[in-house]
ZAMARGU-4260 file (C-alpha; in steps of 0.2 Angstrom, whole numbers, plus 5000, padded with zeros to 4 digits):
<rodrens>
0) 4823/4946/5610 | 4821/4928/5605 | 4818/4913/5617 | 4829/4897/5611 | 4822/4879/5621
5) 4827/4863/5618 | 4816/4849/5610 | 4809/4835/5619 | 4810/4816/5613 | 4791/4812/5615
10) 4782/4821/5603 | 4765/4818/5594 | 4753/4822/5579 | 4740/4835/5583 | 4730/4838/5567
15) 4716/4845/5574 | 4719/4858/5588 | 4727/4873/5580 | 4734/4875/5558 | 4752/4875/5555
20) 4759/4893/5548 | 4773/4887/5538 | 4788/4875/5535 | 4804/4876/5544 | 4816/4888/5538
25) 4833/4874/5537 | 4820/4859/5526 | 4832/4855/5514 | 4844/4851/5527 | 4831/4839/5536
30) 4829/4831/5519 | 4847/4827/5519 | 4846/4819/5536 | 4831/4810/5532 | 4840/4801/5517
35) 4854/4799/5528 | 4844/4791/5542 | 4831/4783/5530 | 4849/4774/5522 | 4853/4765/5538
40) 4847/4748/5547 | 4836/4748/5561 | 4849/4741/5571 | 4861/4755/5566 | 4848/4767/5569
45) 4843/4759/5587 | 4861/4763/5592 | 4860/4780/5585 | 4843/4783/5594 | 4853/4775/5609
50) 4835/4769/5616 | 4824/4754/5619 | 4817/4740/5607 | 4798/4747/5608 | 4805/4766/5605
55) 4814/4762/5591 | 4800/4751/5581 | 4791/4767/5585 | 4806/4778/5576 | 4809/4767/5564
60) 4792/4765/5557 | 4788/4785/5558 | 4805/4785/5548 | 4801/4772/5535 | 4781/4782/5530
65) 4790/4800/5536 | 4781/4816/5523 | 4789/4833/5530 | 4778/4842/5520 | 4759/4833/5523
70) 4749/4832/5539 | 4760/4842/5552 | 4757/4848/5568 | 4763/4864/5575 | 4780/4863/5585
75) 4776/4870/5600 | 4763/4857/5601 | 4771/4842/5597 | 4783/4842/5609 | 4776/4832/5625
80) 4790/4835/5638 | 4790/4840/5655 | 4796/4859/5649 | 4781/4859/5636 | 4768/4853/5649
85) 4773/4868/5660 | 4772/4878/5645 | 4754/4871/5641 | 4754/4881/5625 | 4738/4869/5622
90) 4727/4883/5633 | 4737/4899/5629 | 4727/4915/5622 | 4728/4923/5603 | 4743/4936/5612
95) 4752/4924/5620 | 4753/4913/5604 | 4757/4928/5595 | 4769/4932/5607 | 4779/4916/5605
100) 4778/4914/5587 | 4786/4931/5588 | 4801/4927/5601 | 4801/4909/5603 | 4813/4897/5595
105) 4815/4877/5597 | 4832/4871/5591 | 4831/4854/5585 | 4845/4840/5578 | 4832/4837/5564
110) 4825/4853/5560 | 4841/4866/5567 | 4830/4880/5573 | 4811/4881/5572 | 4797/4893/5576
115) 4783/4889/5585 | 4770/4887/5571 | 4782/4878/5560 | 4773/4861/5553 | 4783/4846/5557
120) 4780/4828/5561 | 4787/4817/5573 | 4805/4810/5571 | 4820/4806/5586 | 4836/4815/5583
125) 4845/4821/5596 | 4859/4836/5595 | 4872/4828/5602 | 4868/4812/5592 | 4884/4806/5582
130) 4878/4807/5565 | 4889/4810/5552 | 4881/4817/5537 | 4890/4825/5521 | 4907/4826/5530
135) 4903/4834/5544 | 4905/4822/5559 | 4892/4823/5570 | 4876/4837/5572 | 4885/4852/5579
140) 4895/4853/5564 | 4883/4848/5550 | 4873/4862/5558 | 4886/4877/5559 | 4883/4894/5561
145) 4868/4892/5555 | 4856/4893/5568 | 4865/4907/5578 | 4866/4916/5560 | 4850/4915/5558
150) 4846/4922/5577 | 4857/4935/5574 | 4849/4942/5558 | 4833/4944/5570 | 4839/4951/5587
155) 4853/4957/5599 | 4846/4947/5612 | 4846/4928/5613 | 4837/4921/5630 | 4845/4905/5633
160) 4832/4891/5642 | 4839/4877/5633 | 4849/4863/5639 | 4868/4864/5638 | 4867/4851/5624
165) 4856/4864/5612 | 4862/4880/5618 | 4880/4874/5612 | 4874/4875/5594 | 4870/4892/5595
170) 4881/4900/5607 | 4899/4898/5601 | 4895/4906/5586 | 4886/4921/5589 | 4893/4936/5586
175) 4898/4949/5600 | 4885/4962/5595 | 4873/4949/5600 | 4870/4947/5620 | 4867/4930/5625
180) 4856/4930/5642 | 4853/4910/5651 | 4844/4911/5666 | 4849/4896/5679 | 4835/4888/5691
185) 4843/4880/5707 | 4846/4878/5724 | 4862/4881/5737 | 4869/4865/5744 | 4886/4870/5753
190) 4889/4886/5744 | 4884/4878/5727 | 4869/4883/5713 | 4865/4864/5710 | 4851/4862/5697
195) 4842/4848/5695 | 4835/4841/5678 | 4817/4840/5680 | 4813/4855/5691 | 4825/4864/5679
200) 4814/4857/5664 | 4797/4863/5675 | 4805/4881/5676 | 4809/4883/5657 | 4794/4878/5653
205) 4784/4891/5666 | 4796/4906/5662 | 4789/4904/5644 | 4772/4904/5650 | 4774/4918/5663
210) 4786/4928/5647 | 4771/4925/5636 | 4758/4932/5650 | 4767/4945/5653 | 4774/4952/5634
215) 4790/4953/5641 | 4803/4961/5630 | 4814/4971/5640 | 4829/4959/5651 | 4827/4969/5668
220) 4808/4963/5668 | 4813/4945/5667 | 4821/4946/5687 | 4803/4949/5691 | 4799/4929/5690
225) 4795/4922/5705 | 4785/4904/5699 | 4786/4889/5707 | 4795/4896/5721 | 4810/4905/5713
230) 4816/4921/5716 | 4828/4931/5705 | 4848/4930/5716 | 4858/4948/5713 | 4870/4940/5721
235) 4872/4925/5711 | 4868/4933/5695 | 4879/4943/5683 | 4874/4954/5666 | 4873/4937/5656
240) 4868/4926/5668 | 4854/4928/5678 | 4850/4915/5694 | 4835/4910/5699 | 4833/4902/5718
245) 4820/4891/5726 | 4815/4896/5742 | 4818/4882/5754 | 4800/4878/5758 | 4798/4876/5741
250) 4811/4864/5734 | 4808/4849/5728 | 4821/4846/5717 | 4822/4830/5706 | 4832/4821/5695
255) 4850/4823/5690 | 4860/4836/5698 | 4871/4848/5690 | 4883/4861/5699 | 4887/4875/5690
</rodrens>
C-alpha cells in the first residue's frame, strides 16, 4: 500500500530535528523548473504564485539563494499545514517513521512525488499552477505518468488522501492492475456528503497518524477509523471509495464546502 497527501504552501527549514535520508527520486526535473522559475520576473512569478506582496518577497528571495542539494530538511517535516499539524510527525516513534517512509508519499508541483525522508528546501509551486515548462503547458502535463508509474512499480494499492488538485496527477494514469482507494470525511446536509476543507485537511492529517499507529497494511482495517468523530458509512461507501462520517455531536465543519 502507499499513502499519496498533498503538500502544503507554508513550509520551513528544520536542520536540526531529524537527518534527511536521500534526494527526491524526479531532481533533475525540479532543476529544470528551477531554471524555468529562476528565468522569470518577480512580478511574473507573483502572478504565477497567485499570492500577496510579503509571500512573494519570501518566494522570491528562497528562489534567487535556492541549493536542492545542501541544507535540507526532511519532507514530512517541512510541511506546516493544517494536514501536517494533525499529522505531528514531529513526536512520532522510530516504527511509525518507519512506517511512513515505507507507505507514505507527498506529491508535489516541484518535486512530482516524494518520500518522507527525502531532503528538500522550501519553495511555492502549486500543481495546478499554469507553468509551461519545455512544451508542456502547465504541471500536470510536464509531470505525466510519471508519478503514478513510479506508484505502480511499488504497489497495487494507492490510498488517495490528497486533494483533488494532487490526486489528479496520479489517478488518470494508473494502470488497472492497480486499485485506487480515497477515503471522503464529511457530513449529510439534505442527503448530501458535503466535505469541508479544513476539517477535511484535519482528518488526512490524523488518518496518517492513526495508519502509522496502527501499521495498517490491509484496506478492510482502515474502516476501523473513528478519530475526530468519524465513523466509517457502508452505506455511503463502495470498494474504492470509502466514506467516513462525523457524528453530529461532533461536527464542526469549517471552511469551503464541497458536495460530492
Amino acid at each position: 500500500m502507499r499513502i499519496i497527501i498533498a503538500p502544503a504552501k507554508k513550509m520551513n527549514r528544520d536542520l536540526d530535528s531529524l537527518p534527511p535520508q536521500g534526494l527526491p527520486q524526479f531532481l533533475e526535473r525540479t532543476e529544470r523548473l528551477t531554471a524555468v522559475l529562476q528565468s522569470m520576473s518577480p512580478k511574473e512569478l507573483q502572478k504565477l504564485w497567485q499570492c500577496n506582496d510579503s509571500i512573494a518577497a519570501l518566494n522570491v528571495e528562497r528562489l534567487r539563494d535556492m541549493d536542492l542539494r545542501r541544507d535540507l530538511t526532511p519532507a514530512v517535516l517541512a510541511y506546516e499545514g493544517i494536514q501536517y499539524q494533525y499529522m505531528a510527525p514531529g513526536v512520532f516513534r522510530t516504527d511509525h517513521y518507519a512506517y511512513i517512509q515505507e507507505h507514505l508519499r507527498i506529491l508535489s508541483g516541484f518535486y512530482g512525488l516524494l518520500r518522507p525522508f527525502d531532503g528538500v528546501t522550501p519553495y511555492r509551486l502549486e500543481m495546478q499552477a499554469r507553468l509551461s515548462v519545455d512544451g508542456h503547458k502547465d504541471l500536470y502535463s510536464f509531470w505525466g505518468s510519471s508519478l503514478a508509474e513510479n506508484l505502480a512499480a511499488e504497489t497495487d494499492l494507492v490510498l488517495n488522501l490528497a486533494s483533488k488538485e494532487y490526486s489528479r496527477a496520479v489517478e488518470p494514469h494508473l494502470p488497472p492492475t492497480v486499485r485506487f482507494l480515497t477515503c471522503t470525511f464529511g457530513g449529510l446536509k439534505e442527503g448530501k456528503i458535503i466535505e469541508k476543507g479544513t476539517i477535511c485537511k484535519m482528518a488526512r492529517g490524523q488518518m496518517v497518524r492513526w495508519l502509522a499507529e496502527n501499521n495498517v497494511t490491509a484496506p478492510e482495517d482502515i474502516k476501523s477509523f473513528g478519530d475526530l468523530g468519524y465513523h466509517f458509512s457502508p452505506a455511503h461507501s463502495t470498494e474504492n471509495h470509502f466514506v467516513f462520517l462525523a457524528e453530529k455531536k461532533e461536527k464542526r465543519l469549517l471552511g469551503k464546502e464541497e458536495s460530492i
